[in-house]
N, C-alpha and C positions, 0 to 999 in steps of 0.2 A: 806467404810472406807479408811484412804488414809494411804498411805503407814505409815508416820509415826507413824500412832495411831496401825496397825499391827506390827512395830518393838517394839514398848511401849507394847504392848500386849506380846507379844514374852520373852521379856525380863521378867516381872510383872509373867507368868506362870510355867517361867525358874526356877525364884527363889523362887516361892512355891514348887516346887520338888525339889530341892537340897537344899533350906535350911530351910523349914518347914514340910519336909518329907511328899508332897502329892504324893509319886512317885507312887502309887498305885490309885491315882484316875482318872476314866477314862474320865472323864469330859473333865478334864485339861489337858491330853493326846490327845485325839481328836482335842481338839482345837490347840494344839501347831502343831498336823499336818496337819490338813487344815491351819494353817498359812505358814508352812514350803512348803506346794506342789507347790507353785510360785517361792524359792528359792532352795529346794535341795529334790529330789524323795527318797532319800536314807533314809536319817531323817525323812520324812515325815511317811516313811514306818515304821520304827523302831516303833517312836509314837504311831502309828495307831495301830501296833500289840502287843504293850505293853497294852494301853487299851483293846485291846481285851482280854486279859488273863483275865482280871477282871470283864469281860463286854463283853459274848461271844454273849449274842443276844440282845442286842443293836441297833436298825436299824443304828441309824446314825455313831456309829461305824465301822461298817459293811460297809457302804456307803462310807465312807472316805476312808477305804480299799482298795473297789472298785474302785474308781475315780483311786486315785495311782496307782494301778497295772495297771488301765487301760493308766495311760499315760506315764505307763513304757513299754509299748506294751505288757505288758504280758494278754493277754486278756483272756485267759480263766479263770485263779482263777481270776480276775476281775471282768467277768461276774457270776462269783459262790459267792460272796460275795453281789455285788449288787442285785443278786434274792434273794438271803437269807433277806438282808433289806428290801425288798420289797415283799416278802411273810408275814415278820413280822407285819408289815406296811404299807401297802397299800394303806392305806387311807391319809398318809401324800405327800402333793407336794414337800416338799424339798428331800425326796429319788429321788434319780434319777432310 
């Protein structure tokens, strides 16, 4: 996808949570933060652990998690977040 279909995407998920109250869904939380982990690790992570609240075993939740911390160098809960999607999950190839 090229950049601008992920800043359109970005925006389009923004405004389902702030102004059709899906602040709660984890769907659209995961995705806003794998959209975000190319532009800000910080947001990314918020996202990621906001879904989580809602969606604690989730694999691909989990995964997104994982990536983030791991490319915030925090690799141990990194790597605790990615085994957990991938004990859930293990049969899927997009868990890393």
């Amino acid at each position: 996808m090229n950049q601008n279909k992920w800043q359109e995407a970005k925006l389009h998920y923004s405004k389902l949570i702030e102004k059709y109250r899906f602040i709660n869904d984890y769907s659209i939380l995961n995705n806003l933060a794998n959209i975000y982990i190319s532009e800000a690790l910080s947001i990314a992570l918020s996202h990621a652990e906001k879904a989580l609240e809602n969606a604690r075993t989730m694999p691909s939740v989990l995964d997104t998690r994982g990536l983030i911390l791991v490319q915030m160098e925090r690799y141990k809960e990194g790597l605790v977040s990615l085994r957990q999607a991938y004990a859930i999950k293990s049969n899927n190839p997009v868990i890393r």
